[in-house]
N, C-alpha and C positions, 0 to 999 in steps of 0.2 A: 112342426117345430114349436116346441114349448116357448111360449113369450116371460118365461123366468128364469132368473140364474140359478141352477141349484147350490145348495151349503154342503158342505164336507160336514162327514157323520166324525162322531167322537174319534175311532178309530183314525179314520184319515188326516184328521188333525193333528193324534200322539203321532202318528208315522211320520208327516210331515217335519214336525217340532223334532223328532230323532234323528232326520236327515240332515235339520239345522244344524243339531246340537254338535254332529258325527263329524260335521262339515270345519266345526269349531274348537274341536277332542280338545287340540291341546291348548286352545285358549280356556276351557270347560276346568280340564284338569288344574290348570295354572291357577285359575279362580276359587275352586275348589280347597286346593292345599294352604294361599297365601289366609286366606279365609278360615283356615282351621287351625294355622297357627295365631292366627288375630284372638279367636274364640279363647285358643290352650292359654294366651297371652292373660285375657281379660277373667281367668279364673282365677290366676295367682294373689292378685288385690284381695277378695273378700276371703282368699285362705288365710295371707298374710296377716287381715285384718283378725280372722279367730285367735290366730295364734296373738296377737298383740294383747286382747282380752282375757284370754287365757294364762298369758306372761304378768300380766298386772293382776289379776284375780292370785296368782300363787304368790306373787310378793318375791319370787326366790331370787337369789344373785343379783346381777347388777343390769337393773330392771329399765332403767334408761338407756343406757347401753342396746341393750338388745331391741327395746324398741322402738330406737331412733332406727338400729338397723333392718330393720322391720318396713317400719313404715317409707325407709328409702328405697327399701325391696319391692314397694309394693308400688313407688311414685314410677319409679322404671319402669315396671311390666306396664303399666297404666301409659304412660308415653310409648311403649314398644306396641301394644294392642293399639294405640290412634291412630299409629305409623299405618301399620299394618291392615288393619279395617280400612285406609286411605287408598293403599295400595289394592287392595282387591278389588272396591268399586272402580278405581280407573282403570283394571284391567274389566273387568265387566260391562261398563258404560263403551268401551272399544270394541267388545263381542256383541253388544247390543247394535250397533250402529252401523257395524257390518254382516250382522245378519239381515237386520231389519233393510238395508240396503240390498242382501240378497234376495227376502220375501217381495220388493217392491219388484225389481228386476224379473223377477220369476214370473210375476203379474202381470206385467207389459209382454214379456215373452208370449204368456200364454195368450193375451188379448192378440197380438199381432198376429197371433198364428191363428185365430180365428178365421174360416172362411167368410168372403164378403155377405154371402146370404144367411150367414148365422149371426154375424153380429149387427145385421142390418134387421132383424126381428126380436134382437133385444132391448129393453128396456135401457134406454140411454137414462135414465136417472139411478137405474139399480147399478149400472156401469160404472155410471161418474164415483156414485158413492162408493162402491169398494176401493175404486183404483184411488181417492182420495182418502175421504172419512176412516173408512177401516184401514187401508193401510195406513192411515196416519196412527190411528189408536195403537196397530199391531205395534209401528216402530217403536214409539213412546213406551207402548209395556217393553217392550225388548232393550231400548235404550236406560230407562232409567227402573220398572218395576221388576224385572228379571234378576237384575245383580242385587238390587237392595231385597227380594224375597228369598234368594238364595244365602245372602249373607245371615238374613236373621233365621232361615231354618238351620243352617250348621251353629248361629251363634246358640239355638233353643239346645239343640241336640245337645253339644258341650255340657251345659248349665243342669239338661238334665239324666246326663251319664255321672255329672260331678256331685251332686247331690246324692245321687244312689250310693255312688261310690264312698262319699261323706260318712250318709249313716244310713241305710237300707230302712228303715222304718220311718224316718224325715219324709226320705225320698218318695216310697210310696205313698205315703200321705200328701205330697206334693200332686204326683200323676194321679191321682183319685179326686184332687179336688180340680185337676180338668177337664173331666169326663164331660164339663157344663159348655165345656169350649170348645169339647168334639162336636156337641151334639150341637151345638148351634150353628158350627160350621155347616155340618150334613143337612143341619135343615135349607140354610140359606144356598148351596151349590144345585139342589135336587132342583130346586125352583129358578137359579137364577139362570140359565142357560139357554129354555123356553122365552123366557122375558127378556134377554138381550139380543136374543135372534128376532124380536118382536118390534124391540126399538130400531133392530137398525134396518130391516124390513118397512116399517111405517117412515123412517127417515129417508129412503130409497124412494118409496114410491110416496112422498112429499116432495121430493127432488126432482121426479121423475114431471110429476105434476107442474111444475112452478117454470122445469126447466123448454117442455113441453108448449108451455102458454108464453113463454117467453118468445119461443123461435117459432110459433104464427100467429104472432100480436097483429100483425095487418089480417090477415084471416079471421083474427077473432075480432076485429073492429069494424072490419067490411059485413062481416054477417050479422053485426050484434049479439055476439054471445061472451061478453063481459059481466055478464048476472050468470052465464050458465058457469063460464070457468074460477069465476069469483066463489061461488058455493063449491066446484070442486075442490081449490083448494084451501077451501075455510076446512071442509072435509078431512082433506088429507092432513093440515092440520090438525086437527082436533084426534084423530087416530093416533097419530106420533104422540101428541101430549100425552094422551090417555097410556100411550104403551110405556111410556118414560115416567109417569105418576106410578104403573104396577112397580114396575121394575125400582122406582126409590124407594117403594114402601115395605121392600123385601130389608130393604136399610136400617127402617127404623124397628124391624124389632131384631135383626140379627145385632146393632152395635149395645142398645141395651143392656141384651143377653148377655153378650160377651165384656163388658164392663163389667158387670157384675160376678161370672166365672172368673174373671182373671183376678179380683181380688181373695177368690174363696184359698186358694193352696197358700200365700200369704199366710192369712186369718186361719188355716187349719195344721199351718208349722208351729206358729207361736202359739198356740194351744195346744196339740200334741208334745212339742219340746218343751212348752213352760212342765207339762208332766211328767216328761223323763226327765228335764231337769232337777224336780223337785225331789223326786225318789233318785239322783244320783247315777241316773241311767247313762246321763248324756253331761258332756262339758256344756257352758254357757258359749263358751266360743264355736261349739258345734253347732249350738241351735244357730247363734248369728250369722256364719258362715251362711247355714241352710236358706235361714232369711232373705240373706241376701244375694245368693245366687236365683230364689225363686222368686224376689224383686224385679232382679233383672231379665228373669225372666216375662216379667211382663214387656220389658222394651221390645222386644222379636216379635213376640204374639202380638204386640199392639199396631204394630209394622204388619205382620202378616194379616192384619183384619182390618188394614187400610187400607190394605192395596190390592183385597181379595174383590171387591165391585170392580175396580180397573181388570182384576186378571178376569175376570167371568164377561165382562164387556171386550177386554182383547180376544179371550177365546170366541166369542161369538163375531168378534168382526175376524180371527183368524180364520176360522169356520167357511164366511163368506168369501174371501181371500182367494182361500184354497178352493172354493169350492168351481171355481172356472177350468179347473182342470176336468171336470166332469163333464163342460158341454159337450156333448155327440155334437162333434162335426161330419161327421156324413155316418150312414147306416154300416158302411163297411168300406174294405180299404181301397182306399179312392186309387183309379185307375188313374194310368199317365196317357197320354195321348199318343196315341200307336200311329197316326196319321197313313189309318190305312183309308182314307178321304183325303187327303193334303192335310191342307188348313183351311179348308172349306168350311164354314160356319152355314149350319143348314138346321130350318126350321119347319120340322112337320106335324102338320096337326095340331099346333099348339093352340091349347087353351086355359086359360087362367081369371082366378076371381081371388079377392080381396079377402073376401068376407063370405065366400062359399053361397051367398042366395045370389050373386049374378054373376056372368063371365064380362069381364070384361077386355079379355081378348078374345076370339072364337075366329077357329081353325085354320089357326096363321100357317102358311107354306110358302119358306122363301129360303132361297139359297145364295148366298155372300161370298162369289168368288174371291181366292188372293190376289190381292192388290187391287181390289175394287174400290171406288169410290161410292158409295150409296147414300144418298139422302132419304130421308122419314120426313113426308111430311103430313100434315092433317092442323083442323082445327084444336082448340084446345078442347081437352076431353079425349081427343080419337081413341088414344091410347099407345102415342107415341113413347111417352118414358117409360111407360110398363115394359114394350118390346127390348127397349133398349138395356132394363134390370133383367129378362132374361138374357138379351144376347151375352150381359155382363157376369151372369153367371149369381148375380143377387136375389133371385129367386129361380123357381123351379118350378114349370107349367103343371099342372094340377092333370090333364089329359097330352098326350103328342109328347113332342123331345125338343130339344134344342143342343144339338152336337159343335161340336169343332174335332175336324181330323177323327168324325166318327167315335167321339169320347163326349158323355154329357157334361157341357159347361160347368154344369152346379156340381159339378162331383168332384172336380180341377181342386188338386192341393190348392192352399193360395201362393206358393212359390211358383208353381207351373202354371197358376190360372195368371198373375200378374205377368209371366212372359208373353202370354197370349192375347190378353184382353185387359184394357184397360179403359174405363169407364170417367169419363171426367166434365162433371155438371157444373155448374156456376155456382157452386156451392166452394169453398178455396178456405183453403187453412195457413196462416202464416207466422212461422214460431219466431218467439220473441230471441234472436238468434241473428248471427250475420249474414248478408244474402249469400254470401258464397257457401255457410252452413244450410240453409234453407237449397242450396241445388243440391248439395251433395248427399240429401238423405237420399235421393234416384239413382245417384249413379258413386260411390264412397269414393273409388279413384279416379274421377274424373277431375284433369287437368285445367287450370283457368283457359286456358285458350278454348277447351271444349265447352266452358261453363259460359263463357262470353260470346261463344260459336252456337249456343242453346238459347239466352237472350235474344240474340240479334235474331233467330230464327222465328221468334213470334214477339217480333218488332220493338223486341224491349230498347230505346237509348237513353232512356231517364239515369242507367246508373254511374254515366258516365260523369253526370254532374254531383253525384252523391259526395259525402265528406272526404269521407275512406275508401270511395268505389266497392268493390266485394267484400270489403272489411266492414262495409257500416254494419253497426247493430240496428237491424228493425226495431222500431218500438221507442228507441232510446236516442239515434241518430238523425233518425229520418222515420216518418208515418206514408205508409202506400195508400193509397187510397183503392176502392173496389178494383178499378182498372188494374192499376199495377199490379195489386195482389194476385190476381186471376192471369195476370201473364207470366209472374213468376210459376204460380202453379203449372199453366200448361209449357214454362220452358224444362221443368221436373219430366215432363211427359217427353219431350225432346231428347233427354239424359236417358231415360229407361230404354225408351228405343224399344215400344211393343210392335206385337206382328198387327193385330188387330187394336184401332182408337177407334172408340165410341166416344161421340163429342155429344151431349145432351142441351142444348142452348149454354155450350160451354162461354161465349163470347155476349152473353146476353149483358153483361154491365160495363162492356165498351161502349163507343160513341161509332155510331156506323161505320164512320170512316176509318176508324181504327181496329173495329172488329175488321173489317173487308179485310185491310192488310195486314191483319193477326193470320185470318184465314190463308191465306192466299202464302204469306210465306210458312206455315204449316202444310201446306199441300206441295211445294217444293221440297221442304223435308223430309214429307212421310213417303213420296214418290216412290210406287212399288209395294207398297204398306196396304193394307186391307185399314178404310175409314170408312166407317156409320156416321154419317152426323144428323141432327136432328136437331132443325130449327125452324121461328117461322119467317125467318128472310129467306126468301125463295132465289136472292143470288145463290146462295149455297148451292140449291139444289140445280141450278140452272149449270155450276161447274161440276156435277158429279157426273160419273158414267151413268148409271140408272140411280130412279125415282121411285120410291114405294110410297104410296098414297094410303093412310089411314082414315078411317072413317067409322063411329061409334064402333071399334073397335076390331075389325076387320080389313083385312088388308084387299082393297079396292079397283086396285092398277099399279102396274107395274112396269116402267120403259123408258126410255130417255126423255131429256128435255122437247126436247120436236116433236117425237110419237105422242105424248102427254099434251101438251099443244094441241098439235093439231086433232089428236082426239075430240078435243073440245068437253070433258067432260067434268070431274069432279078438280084433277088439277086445272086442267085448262080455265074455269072459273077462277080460282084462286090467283092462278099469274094474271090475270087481266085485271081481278080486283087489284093484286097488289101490285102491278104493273099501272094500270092508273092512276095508284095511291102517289107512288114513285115517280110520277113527271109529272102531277099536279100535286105537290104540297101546300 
């Protein structure tokens, strides 16, 4: 399993952005049209304006008359194009905001649909930063650089149909003296592409890095390695700088370039026109017209080569975006559970390593009847949570199998593997959201009596006293503390209602008394339910049916409370230590 997200190739990108577009046809088209009468609007004034120079240059009839009407001709279409160009961004800025709302949603989709051992070997900083940073950039070009580049490529196009149209020899001299603005575009696109997939690569795993060191600050302060992580992410640092220095410097000689291109068709009208003016080839009002349609054509281009670093930076974070649709979630198409086994969770053979130079399980063989209660115990190290990310289906033993109902866990859709197995460590997540939203992402139609019927089952009475009861907002009405949080989480697990819970020192940030009785009204609920738990208060394991005994990474003994006991051997040590610990504190 590759530990990097891949990027969508160019191709995958236009297909995508066609999907969008197709998705949006007739908002596309509405933008499209209102936008082209804005553009047919905004030619009228500098026609108007020829003809006014031209009417005064002949002197003929009654020359104020006409160009007063003239010039009120020309204040109209000038107020009808504002309108208008007004209108097409607010239809634009509403296509951006619901696509960009679609690209996010698309993202989450595909993140959810992740199987747990796939996203559990990705890069949680490449993670964060797409579903955040890039989609933020994609929305933002979609929200506001999409309709205003669209606007000024139809307002370019107009200006230089109307010009041709004007006087065919202007006009080509106009398009010849932008040749300087193609070519500077092509140079800065060929390059800028590499370089934004660079920055937001180095921004990823700066993230990755910083977010890494954050979440085991006590691991990094128990072993002393604050100089070692300090230099990594001076590192990571200094990498992003360096890719975001390339990537500006493609800036400073594309805007240059292209200042100085845009003044050249200007500068090579009034030069060509002052010539056919002087030989009588051309009216004065045609040159000026000319002038000032390819004036204004600077305003589009100047727009289009502002907002060309934002489009090459949204393409490269669009890139990224998209590019989660590529992760292989399994080698092929994942089988559904035939339970031609039951729901027997059976482990043969297994053996698994980290880091491929050691195992650190070797050749687990255990079988988890349904409705079994089973406890994991061992010192720290045995290799208790390893066992339990296979039984979970989070990773996939390197040697042997790890089945349920005769189907390999790791190959379980995650819709199918969530009915089955559900893995839940003392790690708890709690959205800033009301508690009655925070149950119902387990179960969508679950009814308050069942959401309160789910609390009380792992000892929740704290919410009785809250402001709004299931209304309170987390975060904003009331603050949980570990405790609470972690009982919310596992009354979630109550709502799902799997066949198989694996508990991983789920209760480890109660207060004993209150883990016991979290415990204990969990094992009246799951009654009938196949539960793994793995901890080291050895109550647990003292109410389970059988005992699996870990030990540097092999599975040791295997038998009830008494048989283990009175064995006398690797658990039978442990309950007497802890059994002594516990009536002499």
């Amino acid at each position: 399993m590759s530990s990097q997200l891949p990027v969508a190739g160019p191709a995958e990108v236009r297909a995508a952005a066609r999907r969008d577009l197709r998705a949006e046809r007739r908002t596309v088209v509405g933008l499209v049209v209102v936008n082209g009468l804005a553009s047919a609007a905004g030619l009228i004034g500098p026609w108007l304006l020829g003809r006014i120079i031209d009417t005064i240059q002949s002197g003929s009839g009654d020359v104020l008359t006409t160009v007063d009407r003239l010039a009120f001709g020309a204040l109209v279409f000038t107020v009808v194009r504002t309108v208008l160009a007004w209108w097409a961004l607010k239809i634009g800025y509403r296509f951006g905001e619901r696509t960009a709302a679609r690209v996010r949603e698309r993202f989450l989709r595909r993140t959810l649909a992740l199987p747990p051992r796939v996203a559990d070997h990705l890069p949680a900083g490449d993670l964060i930063s797409r579903g955040s940073t890039d989609a933020s950039v994609v929305a933002f070009s979609l929200r506001s650089a999409v309709p205003e580049v669209l606007v000024a490529l139809v307002h370019a196009l107009f200006l230089i149909v109307a010009v041709l149209v004007l006087d065919l020899r202007l006009g080509l001299c106009g398009l010849v003296s932008l040749l300087g603005v193609g070519a500077a575009v092509r140079w800065y696109v060929r390059r800028a592409r590499p370089a934004y997939l660079a920055v937001a690569a180095t921004g990823a795993d700066m993230a990755d890095v910083v977010a890494s060191t954050a979440k085991g600050a006590r691991t990094v302060e128990l072993l002393g390695l604050e100089r070692r992580r300090a230099e990594a992410t001076e590192a990571a640092v200094t990498r992003a700088r360096s890719a975001r220095l390339s990537a500006l410097w493609l800036r400073t000689v594309l805007f240059p370039w292209a200042e100085v291109s845009l003044a050249l068709p200007v500068v090579g009208v009034l030069l060509i026109g002052g010539a056919l003016y002087a030989n009588d080839l051309v009216s004065l009002g045609v040159v000026v017209t000319a002038t000032v349609y390819l004036r204004q054509l600077v305003g589009p281009l100047d727009t289009l080569m502002l907002w060309i670093e934002q489009l090459q930076g949204a393409g490269a974070s669009y890139a990224r975006v998209e590019g989660l649709a590529d992760v292989r979630t399994t080698e092929s198409e994942p089988p559904a559970v035939q339970n031609a086994d039951g729901d027997r969770i059976r482990v043969d053979n297994a053996h698994y390593s980290y880091t491929g130079a050691r195992d650190v399980l070797q050749g687990i063989d255990l079988v988890v009847q349904p409705g079994e209660r089973l406890a994991i115990v061992g010192t720290s190290g045995a290799g208790k949570s390893t066992l339990a990310r296979l039984l979970a289906g989070l990773d996939r033993p390197h040697t042997g199998s790890v089945t349920i109902g005769g189907t390999p866990v790791a190959d379980l859709p995650p819709d199918q593997l969530r009915e089955h197995v559900v893995l839940i460590t003392q790690d708890h997540h709690v959205f800033h959201d009301t508690v009655r939203d925070n149950l119902l992402i387990a179960k969508p139609d679950a009814t308050d009596d069942e959401l309160r019927a789910a609390l009380a089952a792992v000892g929740v009475t704290w919410w009785e006293d809250l402001p709004h009861g299931l209304d309170t907002e987390v975060g904003d009405d009331t603050e949980l503390d570990d405790a609470g949080a972690q009982q919310l989480s596992l009354a979630r697990v109550v709502l799902a209602d799997p066949h198989t819970l694996i508990l991983d020192e789920a209760t480890a940030l109660l207060d004993p008394k209150t883990a016991r009785r979290t415990e204990q009204s969990l094992a009246g609920v799951l009654h009938g339910r196949t539960v793994i738990a793995i901890a080291h208060r050895l109550q647990t394991a003292h109410d389970a049916d059988r005992i699996a005994v870990m030990e540097a990474g092999e599975l040791v003994e295997l038998g009830t409370h008494d048989e283990l006991v009175t064995a006398g051997h690797v658990y039978g040590r442990l309950w007497q230590t802890w059994h002594g610990e516990t009536q002499n504190p």
